[in-house]
GUBAMAR-90634 format. One record per residue (C-alpha): x, y, z; residue number from 1. Coordinates in nm, 3 decimals. Layout:
// GUBAMAR-90634
east:X north:Y up:Z seq:NUM $
...
This chain:
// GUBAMAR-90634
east:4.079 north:-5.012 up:5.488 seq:1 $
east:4.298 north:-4.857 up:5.711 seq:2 $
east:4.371 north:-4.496 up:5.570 seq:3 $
east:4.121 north:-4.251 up:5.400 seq:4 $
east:4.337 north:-3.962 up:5.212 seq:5 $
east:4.087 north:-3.690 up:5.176 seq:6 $
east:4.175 north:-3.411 up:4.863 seq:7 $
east:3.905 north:-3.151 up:4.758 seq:8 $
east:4.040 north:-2.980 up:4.417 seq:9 $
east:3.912 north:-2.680 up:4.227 seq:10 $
east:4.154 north:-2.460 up:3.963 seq:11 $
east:4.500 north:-2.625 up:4.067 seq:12 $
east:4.731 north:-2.587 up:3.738 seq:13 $
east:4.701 north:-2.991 up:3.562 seq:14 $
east:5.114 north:-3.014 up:3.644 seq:15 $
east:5.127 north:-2.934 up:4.001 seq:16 $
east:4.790 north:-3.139 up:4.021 seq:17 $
east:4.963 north:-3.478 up:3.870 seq:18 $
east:5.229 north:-3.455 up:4.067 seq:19 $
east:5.005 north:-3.411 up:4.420 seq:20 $
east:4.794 north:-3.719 up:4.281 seq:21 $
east:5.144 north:-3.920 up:4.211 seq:22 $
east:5.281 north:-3.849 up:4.572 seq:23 $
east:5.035 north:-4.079 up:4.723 seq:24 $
east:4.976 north:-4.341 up:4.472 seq:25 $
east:5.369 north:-4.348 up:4.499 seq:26 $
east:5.397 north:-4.375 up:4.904 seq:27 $
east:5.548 north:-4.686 up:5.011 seq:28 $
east:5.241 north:-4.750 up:5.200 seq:29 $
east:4.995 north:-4.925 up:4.990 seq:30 $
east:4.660 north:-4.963 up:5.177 seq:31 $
east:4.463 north:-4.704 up:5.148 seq:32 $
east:4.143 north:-4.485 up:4.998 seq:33 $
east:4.216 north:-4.210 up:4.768 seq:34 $
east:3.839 north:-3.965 up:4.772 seq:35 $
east:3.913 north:-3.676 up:4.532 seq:36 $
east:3.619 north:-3.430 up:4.530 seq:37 $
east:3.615 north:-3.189 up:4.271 seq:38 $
east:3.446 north:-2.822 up:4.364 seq:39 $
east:3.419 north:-2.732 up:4.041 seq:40 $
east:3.180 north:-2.917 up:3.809 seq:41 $
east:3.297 north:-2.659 up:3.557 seq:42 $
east:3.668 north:-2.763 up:3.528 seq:43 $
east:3.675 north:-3.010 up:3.257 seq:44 $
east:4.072 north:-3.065 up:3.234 seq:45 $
east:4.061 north:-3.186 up:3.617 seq:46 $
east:3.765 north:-3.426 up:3.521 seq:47 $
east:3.973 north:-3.525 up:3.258 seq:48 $
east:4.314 north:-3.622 up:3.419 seq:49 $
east:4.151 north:-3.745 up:3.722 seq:50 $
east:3.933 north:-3.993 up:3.540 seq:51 $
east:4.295 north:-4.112 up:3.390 seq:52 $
east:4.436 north:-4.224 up:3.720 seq:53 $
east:4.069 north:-4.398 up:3.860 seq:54 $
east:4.134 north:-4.574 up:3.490 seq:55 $
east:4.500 north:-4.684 up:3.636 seq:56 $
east:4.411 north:-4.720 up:4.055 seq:57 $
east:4.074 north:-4.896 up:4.169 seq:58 $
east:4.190 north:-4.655 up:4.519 seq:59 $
east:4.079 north:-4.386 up:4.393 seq:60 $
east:3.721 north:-4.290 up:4.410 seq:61 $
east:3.649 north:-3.921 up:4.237 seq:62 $
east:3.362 north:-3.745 up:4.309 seq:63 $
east:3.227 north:-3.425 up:4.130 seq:64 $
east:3.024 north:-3.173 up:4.327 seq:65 $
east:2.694 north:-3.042 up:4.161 seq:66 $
east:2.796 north:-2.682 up:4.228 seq:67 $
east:3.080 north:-2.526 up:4.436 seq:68 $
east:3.043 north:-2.596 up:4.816 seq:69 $
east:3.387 north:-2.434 up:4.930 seq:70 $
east:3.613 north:-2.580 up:5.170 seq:71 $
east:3.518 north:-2.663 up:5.461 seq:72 $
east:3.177 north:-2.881 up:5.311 seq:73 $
east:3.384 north:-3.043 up:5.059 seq:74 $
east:3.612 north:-3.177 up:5.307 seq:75 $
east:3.319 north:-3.285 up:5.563 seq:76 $
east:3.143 north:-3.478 up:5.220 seq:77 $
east:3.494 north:-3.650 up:5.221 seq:78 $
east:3.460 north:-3.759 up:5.574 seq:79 $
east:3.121 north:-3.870 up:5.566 seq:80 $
east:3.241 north:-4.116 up:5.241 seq:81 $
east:3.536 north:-4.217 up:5.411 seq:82 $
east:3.601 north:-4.565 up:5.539 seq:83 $
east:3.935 north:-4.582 up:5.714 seq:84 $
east:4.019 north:-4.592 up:6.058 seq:85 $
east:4.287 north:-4.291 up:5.992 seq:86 $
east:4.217 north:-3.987 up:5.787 seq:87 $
east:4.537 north:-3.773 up:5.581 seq:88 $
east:4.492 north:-3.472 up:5.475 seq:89 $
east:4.614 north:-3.377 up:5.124 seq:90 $
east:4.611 north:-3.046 up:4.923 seq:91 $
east:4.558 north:-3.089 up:4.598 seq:92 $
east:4.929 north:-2.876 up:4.491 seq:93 $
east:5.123 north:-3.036 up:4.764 seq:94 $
east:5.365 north:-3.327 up:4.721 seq:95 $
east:5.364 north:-3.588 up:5.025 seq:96 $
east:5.682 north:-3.725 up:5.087 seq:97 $
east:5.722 north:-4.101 up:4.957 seq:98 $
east:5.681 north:-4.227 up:5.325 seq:99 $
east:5.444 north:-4.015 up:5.446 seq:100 $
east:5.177 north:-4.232 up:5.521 seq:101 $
east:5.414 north:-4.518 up:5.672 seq:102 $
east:5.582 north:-4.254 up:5.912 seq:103 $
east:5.269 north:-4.075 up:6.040 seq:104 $
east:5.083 north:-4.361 up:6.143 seq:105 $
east:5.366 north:-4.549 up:6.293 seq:106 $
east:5.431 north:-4.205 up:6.503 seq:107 $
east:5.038 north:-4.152 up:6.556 seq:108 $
east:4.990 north:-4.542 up:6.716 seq:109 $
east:5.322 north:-4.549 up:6.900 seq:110 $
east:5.263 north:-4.236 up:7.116 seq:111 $
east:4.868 north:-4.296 up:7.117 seq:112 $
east:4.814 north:-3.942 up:7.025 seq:113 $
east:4.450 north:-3.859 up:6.806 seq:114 $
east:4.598 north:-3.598 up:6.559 seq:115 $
east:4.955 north:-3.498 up:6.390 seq:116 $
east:5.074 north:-3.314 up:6.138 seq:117 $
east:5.464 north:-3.260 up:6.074 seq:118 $
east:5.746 north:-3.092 up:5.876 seq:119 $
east:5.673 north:-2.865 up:5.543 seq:120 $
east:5.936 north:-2.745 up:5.319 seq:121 $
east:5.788 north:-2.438 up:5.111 seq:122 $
east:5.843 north:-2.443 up:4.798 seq:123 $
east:5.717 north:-2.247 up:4.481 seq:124 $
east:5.569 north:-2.350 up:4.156 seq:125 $
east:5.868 north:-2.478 up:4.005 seq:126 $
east:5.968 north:-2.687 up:4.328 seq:127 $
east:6.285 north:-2.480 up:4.446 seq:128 $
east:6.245 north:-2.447 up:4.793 seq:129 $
east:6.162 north:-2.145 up:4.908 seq:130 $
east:6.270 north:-2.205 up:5.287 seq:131 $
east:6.212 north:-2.506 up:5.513 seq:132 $
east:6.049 north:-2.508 up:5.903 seq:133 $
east:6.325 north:-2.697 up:6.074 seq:134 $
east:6.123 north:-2.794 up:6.395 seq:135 $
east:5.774 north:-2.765 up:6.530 seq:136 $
east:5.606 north:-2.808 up:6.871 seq:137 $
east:5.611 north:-3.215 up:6.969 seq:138 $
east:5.479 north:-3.226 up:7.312 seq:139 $
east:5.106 north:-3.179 up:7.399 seq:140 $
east:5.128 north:-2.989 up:7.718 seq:141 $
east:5.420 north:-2.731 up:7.532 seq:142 $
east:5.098 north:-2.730 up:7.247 seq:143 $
east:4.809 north:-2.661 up:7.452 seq:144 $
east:5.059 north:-2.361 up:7.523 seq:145 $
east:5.154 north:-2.268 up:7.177 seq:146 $
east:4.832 north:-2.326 up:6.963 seq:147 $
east:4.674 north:-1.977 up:7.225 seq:148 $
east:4.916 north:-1.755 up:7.000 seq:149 $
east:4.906 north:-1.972 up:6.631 seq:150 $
east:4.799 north:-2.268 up:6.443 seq:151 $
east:5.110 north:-2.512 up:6.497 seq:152 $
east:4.943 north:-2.830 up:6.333 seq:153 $
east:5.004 north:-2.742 up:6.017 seq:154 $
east:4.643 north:-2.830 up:5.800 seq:155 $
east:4.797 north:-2.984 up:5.453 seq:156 $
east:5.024 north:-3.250 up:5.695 seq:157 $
east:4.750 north:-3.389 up:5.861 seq:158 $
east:4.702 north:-3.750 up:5.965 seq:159 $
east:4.453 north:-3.857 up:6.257 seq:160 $
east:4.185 north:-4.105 up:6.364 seq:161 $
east:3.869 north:-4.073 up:6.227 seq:162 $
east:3.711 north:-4.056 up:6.543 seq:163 $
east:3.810 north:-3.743 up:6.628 seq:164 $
east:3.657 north:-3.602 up:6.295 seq:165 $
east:3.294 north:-3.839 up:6.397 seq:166 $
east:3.329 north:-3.687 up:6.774 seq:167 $
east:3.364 north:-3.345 up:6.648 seq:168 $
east:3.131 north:-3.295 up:6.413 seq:169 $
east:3.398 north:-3.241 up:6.131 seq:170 $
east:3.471 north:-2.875 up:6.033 seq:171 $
east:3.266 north:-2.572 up:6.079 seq:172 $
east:3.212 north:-2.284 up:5.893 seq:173 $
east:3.488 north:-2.023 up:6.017 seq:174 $
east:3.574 north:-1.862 up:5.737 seq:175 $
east:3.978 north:-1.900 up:5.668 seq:176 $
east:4.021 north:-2.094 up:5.960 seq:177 $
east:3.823 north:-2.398 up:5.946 seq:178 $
east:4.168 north:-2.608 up:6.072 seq:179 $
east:4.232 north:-2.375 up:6.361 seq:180 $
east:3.900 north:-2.365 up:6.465 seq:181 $
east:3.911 north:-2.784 up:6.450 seq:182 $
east:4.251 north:-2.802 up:6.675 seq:183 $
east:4.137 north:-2.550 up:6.928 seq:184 $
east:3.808 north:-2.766 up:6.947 seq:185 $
east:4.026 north:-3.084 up:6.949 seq:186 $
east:4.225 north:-3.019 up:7.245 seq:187 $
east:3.924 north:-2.870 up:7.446 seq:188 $
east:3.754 north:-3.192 up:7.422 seq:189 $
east:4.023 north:-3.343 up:7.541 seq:190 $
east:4.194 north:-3.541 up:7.263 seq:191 $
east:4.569 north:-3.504 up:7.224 seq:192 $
east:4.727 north:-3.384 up:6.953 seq:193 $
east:5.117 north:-3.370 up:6.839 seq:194 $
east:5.375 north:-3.326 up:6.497 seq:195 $
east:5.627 north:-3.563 up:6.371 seq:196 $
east:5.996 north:-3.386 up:6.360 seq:197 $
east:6.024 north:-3.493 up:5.986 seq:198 $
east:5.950 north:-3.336 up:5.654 seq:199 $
east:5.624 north:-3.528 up:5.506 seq:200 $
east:5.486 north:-3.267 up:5.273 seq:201 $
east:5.671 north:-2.973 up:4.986 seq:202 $
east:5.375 north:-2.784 up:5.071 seq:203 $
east:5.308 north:-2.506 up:4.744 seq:204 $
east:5.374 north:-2.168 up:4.753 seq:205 $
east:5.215 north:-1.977 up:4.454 seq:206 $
east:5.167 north:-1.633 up:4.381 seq:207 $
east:4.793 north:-1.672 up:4.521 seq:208 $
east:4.856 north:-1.792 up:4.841 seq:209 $
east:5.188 north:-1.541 up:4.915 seq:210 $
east:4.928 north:-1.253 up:4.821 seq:211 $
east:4.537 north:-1.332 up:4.850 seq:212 $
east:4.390 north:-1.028 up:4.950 seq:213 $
east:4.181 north:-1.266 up:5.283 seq:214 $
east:4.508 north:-1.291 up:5.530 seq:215 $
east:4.439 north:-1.017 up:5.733 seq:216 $
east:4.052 north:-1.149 up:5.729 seq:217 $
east:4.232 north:-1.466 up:5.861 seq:218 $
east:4.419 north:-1.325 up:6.065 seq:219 $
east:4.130 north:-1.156 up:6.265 seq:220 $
east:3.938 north:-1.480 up:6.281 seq:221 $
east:4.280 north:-1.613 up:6.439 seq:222 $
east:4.265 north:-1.380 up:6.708 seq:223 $
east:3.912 north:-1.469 up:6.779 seq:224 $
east:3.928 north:-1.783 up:6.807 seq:225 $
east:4.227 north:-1.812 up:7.037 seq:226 $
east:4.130 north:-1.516 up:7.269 seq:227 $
east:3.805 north:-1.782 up:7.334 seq:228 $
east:4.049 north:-2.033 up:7.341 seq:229 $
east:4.236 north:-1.887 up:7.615 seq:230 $
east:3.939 north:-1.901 up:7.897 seq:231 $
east:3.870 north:-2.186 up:7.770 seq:232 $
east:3.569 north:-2.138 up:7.528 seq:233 $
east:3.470 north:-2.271 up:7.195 seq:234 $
east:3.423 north:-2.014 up:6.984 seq:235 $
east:3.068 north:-1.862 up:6.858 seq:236 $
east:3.058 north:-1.876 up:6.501 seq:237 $
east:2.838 north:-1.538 up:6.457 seq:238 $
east:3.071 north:-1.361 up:6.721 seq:239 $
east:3.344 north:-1.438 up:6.560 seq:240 $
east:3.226 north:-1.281 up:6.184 seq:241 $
east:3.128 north:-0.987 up:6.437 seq:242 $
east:3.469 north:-0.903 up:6.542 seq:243 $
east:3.594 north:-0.942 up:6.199 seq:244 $
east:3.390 north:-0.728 up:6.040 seq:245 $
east:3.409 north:-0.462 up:6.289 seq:246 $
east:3.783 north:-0.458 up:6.236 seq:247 $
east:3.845 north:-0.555 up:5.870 seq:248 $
east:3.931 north:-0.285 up:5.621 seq:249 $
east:4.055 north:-0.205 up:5.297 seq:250 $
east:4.399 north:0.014 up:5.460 seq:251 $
east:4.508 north:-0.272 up:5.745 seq:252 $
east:4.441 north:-0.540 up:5.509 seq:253 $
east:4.693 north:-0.351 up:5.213 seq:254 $
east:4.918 north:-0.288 up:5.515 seq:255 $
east:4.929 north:-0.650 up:5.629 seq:256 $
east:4.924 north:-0.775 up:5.278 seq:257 $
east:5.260 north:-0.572 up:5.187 seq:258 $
east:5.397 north:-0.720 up:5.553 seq:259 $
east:5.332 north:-1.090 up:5.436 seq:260 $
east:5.536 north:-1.043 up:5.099 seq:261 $
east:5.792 north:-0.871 up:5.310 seq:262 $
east:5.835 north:-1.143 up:5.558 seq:263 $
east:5.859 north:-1.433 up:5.343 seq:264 $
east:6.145 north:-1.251 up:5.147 seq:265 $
east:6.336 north:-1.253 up:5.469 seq:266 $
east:6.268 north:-1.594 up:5.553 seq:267 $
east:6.394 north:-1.653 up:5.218 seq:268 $
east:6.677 north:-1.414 up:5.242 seq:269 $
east:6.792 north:-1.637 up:5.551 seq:270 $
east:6.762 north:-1.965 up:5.333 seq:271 $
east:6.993 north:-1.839 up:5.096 seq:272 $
east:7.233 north:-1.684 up:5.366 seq:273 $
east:7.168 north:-1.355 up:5.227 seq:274 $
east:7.207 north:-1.182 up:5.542 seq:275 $
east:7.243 north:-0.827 up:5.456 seq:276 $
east:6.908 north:-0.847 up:5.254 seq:277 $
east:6.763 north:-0.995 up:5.547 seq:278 $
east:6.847 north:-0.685 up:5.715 seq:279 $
east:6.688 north:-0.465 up:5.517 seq:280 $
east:6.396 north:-0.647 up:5.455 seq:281 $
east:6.335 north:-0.708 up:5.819 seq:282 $
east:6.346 north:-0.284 up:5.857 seq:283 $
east:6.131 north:-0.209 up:5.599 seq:284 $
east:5.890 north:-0.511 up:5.734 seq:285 $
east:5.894 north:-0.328 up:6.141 seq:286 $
east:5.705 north:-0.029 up:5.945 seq:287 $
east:5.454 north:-0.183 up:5.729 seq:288 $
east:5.173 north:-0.350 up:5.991 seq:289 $
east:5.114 north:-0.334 up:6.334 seq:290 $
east:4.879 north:-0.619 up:6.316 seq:291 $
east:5.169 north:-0.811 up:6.129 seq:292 $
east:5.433 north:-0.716 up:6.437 seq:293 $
east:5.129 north:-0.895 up:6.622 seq:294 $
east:5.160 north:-1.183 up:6.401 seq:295 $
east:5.523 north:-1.240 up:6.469 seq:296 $
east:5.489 north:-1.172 up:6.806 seq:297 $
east:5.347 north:-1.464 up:6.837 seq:298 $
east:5.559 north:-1.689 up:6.616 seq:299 $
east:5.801 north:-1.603 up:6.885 seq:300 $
east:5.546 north:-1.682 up:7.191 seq:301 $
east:5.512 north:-2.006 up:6.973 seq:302 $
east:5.887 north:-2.044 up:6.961 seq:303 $
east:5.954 north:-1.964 up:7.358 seq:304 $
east:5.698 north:-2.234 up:7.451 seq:305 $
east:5.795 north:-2.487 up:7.198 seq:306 $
């Protein structure tokens, strides 16, 4: 078996979760491992329209966990039943494109690299597209320099060798930023690490993910881990829940909240060539979160050294 695809589930709604399921029993490449894990023993109507596709494709293999592990141990329980040489990541309210798997490993053994991800077009719960990323960081040395400011390996496009996963221990427990973490600890230890230039995943917007009230927790842990990153450490997971907590409040987190809603209406405003929107929205978005300016400060640091 040469591909594992590895998708944990929990309260996805049962449409967006069919169609995520379809994407890869649809890709033009054929051989692979589907492991499904399911972090919620409670949610029936997943147990239900899961079990219909293992009746339909002996790939699949579902799995049920006895209670709800989170994250970051539902994914390492994938890896540890895995079997393929290559792992892809999949969400379980994204859509892969049809060639997905057939691009990513053709880019991933060509250029020798031990992790990609690649292009995402946003898109909400109806599929419109919300906006698109045009282009993301290719070249490892322009990477080692971007992924100091953000996380440019985009966690839901995913595709690598298992090895890297065995070598690394899988994930750890970093609280929002279990993928981060993994990268930063990636190219440390000296594996190399890149993005195909083409769209492989409509990765799902909803009104959860636009507003969960943990960003600005995430966005600490960020900062954390790539100010260790920077001289060259790994970080310390109890030092990093340290500086969180000594920074994390109720006001910054509103703030920074309000910031995110603003700034994804102006990257939609730009989509939809509403310019003078844009304007506006941009203002009001200057005012609402210094920790946000941070944040796009360094979208453009990542943007200058891509």
């Amino acid at each position: 078996m040469e591909i594992s695809v590895l998708m944990s589930t929990y309260k996805e709604k049962a449409e967006l979760l069919r169609e995520s399921i379809e994407s890869i029993l649809n890709q033009t490449y054929k051989e692979f491992e589907f492991i499904i894990i399911l972090d919620n023993p409670e949610n029936v109507e997943h147990i239900r329209i899961i079990n219909e596709y293992v009746q339909c494709d002996s790939r699949i293999k579902f799995y049920i966990n006895k209670k709800n592990l989170g994250l970051t141990a539902t994914l390492n329980k994938a890896l540890s039943l895995a079997q393929g040489k290559y792992i892809c990541r999949m969400d379980a309210d994204d859509i892969s494109m049809p060639n997905r798997l057939d691009l990513q490993m053709k880019y991933l053994i060509q250029y020798d690299y031990d992790l990609i991800g690649g292009l995402s077009n946003m898109v909400d719960e109806e599929g419109n597209t919300i906006y698109s990323i045009k282009k993301v960081p290719t070249d490892f040395k322009k990477i080692k320099k971007c992924i100091q400011y953000n996380q440019v390996i985009s966690h839901p496009t995913w595709f690598a060798k298992k090895e890297v996963f065995d070598t690394l221990g899988g994930y750890r427990e970093i609280p929002l930023c279990e993928d981060y973490d993994f990268t930063l600890r990636a190219v440390l230890s000296g594996f190399k690490i890149s993005n195909l230039n083409k769209p492989v995943l409509n990765y799902r917007m909803t009104i959860n993910s636009i507003s969960r009230s943990n960003l600005f927790e995430q966005y600490l842990y960020g900062c954390y881990l790539t100010k260790e990153y920077k001289i060259g450490n790994i970080a310390n997971i109890k030092d990093a829940k340290n500086y969180v907590e000594r920074r994390n409040n109720i006001k910054n987190s509103k703030r920074y909240l309000k910031a995110n809603s603003r700034f994804n209406m102006a990257l939609r405003d730009i989509e939809q060539k509403e310019y003078i929107k844009f304007i506006k929205d941009g203002i009001v978005l200057m005012f609402s979160s210094k920790y946000y300016l941070n944040k796009i400060y360094r979208f453009i640091m990542v943007t200058l050294y891509s």
